[in-house]
C-alpha positions in Angstrom: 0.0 0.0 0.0 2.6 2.8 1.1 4.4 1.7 -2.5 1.0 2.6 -4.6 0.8 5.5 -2.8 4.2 6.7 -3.2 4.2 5.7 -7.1 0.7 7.6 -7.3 2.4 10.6 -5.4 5.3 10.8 -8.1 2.6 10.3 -11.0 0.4 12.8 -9.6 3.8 15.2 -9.6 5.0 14.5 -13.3 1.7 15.3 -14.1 1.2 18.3 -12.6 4.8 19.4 -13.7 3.7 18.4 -17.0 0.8 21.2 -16.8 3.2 23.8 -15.3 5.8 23.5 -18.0 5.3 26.2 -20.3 8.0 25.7 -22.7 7.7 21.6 -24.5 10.6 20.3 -26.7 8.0 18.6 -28.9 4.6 19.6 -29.3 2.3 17.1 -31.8 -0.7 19.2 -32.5 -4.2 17.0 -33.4 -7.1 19.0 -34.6 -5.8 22.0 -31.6 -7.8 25.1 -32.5 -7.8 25.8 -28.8 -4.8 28.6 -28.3 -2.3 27.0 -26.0 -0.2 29.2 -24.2 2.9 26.9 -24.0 6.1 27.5 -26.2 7.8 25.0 -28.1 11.9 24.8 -28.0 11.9 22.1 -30.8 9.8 20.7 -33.0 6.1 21.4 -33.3 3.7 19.2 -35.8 0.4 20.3 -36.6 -1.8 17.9 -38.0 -4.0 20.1 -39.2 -3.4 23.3 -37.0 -1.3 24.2 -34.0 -1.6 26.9 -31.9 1.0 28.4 -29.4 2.6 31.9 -27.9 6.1 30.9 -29.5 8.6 28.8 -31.7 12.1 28.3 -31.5 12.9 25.6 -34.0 11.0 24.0 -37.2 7.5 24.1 -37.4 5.7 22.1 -40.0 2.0 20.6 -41.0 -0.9 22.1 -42.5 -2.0 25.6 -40.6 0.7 26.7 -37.7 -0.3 29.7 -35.7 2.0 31.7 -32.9 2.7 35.2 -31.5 6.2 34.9 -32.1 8.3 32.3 -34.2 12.1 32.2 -34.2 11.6 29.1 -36.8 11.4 27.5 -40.1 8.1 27.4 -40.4 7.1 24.9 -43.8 3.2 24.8 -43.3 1.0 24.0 -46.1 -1.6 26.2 -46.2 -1.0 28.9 -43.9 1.8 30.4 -41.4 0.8 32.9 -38.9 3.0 35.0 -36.4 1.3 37.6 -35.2 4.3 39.8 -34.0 8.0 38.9 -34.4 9.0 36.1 -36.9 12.9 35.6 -37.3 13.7 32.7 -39.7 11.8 31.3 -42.9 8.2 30.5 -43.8 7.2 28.3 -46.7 3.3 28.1 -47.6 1.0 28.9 -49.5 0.0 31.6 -47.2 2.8 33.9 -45.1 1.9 35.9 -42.4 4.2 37.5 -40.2 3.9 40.6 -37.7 7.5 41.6 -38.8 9.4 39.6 -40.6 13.5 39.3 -40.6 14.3 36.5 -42.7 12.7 34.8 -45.5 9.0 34.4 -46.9 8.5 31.9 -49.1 4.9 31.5 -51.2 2.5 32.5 -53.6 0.7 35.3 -50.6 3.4 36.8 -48.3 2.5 39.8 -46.3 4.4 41.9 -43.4 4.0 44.7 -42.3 7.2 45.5 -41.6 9.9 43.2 -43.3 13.8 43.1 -43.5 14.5 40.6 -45.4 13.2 38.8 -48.5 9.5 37.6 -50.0 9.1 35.5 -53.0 6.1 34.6 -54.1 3.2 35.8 -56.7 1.8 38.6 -54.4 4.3 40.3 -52.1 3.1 42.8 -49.5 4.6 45.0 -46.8 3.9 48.4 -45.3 7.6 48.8 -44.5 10.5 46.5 -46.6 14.3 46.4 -45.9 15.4 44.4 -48.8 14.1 42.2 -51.9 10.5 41.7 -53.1 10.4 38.9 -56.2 7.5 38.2 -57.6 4.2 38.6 -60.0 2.9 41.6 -57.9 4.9 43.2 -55.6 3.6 46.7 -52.9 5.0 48.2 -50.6 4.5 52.2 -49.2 8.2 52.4 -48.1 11.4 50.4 -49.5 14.9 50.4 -48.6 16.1 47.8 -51.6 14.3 46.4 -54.5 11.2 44.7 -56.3 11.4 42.7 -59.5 8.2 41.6 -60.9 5.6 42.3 -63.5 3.8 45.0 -61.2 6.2 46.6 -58.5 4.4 49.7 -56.4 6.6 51.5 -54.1 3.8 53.8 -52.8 6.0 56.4 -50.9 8.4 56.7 -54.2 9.6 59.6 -56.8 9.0 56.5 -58.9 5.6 55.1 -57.0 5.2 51.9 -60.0 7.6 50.3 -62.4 7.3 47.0 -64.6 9.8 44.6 -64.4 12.0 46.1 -61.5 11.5 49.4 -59.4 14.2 50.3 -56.0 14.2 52.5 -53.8 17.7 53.2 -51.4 
């Protein structure tokens, strides 16, 4: 009896360590629309959406979602970070707060970006660097767009075919 006890006392503590943790080296996401307010240090699968406050590491399934992403993020359909993302996102669909890195896809959109999008329609309020694509728009541009339709809204040169810069 005092062994059950003390092996359902240790249980009971993993457990509720287990709840406490709020940073998982692995996080395997199942059908998690539910925001979860644990980070991931590692590896996060969503199968078809996970949801969490931050990623440090790779990041891949269908739909990923997070505040902040420090990651490669290869998602199917769509990445989201709502705020910071530092790394590279492959989709379909990129989303980033502010990017510094890489977006790869046919939709990319930042706000404010330092870095590089490629992808049929490139958007960003505020770009540091390369746009490369079918469309590309931006209102203010340190660096350049190539693409069929490249708007640099805040330009002497506000559209150009083919490529349009701004330094």
């Amino acid at each position: 009896m005092k062994k059950l006890l003390a092996v359902l006392g240790i249980v009971g503590c993993m457990v509720g360590g287990a709840k406490a943790q709020d940073t998982w080296p692995v996080d395997v996401s199942f059908l998690d629309w539910i925001h979860r307010p644990a980070d991931v240090a590692g590896l996060r699968v969503g199968i078809p959406y996970g949801v969490n406050d931050a990623i440090t590491g790779v990041d891949v399934g269908l739909w990923g979602k997070s505040d902040y992403a420090w990651a490669l993020q290869v998602n199917v359909l769509h990445n989201k970070v709502r705020d910071e993302m530092g790394g590279i996102q492959v989709s379909a669909l990129n989303d980033a707060g502010h990017l510094v890195g890489l977006q790869v896809g046919l939709w990319n959109s930042a706000p404010s970006m330092e870095g590089i999008q490629i992808g049929l329609l490139n958007l960003a309020d505020e770009a540091e660097g390369f746009q490369i694509g079918l469309v590309n728009r931006t209102e203010l541009m340190h660096g350049y767009q190539i693409g069929l339709i490249n708007v640099i809204r805040e330009s002497s040169v506000p559209f150009a075919p083919l490529i349009n810069f701004q330094l």
